[in-house]
C-alpha positions as CSV (number, residue, x, y, z in Angstrom):
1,X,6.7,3.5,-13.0
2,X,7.7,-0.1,-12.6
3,X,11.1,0.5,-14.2
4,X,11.7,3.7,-11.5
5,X,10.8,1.3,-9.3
6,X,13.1,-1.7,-9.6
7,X,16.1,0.8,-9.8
8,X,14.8,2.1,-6.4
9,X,14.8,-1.8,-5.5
10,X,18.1,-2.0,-6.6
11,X,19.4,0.7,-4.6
12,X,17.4,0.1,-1.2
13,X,19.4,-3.3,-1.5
14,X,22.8,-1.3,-1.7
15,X,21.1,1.2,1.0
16,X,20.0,-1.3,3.6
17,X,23.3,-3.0,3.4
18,X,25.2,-0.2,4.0
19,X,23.1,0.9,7.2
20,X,22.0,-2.1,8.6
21,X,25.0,-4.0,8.5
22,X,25.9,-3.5,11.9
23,X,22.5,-3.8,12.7
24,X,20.8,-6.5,11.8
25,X,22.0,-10.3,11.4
26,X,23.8,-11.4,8.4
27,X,21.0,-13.9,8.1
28,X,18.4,-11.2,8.5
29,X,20.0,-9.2,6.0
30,X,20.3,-11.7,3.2
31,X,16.6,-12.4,3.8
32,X,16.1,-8.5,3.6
33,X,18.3,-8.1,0.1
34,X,16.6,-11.0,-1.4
35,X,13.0,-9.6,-0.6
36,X,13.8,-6.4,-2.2
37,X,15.7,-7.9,-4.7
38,X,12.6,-10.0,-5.7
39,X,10.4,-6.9,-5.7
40,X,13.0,-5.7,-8.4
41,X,12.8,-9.0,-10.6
42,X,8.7,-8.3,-10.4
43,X,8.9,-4.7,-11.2
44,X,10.9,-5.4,-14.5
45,X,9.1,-8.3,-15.4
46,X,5.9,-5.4,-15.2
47,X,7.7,-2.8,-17.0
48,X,8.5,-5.1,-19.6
49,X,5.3,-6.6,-19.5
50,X,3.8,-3.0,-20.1
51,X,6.0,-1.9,-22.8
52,X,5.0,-5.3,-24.8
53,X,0.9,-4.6,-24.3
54,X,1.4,-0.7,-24.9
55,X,2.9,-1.8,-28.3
56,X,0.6,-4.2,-29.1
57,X,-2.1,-1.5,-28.0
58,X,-0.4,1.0,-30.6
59,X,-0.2,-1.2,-33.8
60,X,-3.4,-2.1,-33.0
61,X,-4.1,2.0,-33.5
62,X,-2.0,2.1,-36.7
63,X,-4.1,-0.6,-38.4
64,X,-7.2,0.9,-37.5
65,X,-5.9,4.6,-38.5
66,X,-4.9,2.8,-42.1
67,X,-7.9,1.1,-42.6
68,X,-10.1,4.1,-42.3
69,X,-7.3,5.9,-44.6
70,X,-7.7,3.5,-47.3
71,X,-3.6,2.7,-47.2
């Protein structure tokens, strides 16, 4: 979910630029591109936050599986 969701960020950036250029004020639009481009920066941070506890999550599962294997 959070990696879908920074390459959506990503391209809303390229989107909103191409649209609103004409628009909306270069200084409106930076603002704009650096919002979603910050909400991009956050959603990778949480995917790869996610993918380091769901690893953590799965040795932990491995171990226990082991142990009560005897290996």
């Amino acid at each position: 979910m959070y990696a879908v969701m920074c390459l959506a960020c990503v391209g809303l950036t390229a989107a909103n630029a191409a649209v609103l250029w004409t628009v909306v004020a270069v200084e409106g639009l930076a603002v704009l591109s650096g919002f979603t481009l910050l909400l991009a920066w956050a959603s990778y941070r949480g995917a790869v936050a996610s993918a380091h506890d769901y690893g953590t999550a799965l040795l932990a599962i491995n171990q226990e599986l082991s142990a009560a294997r005897g290996f």
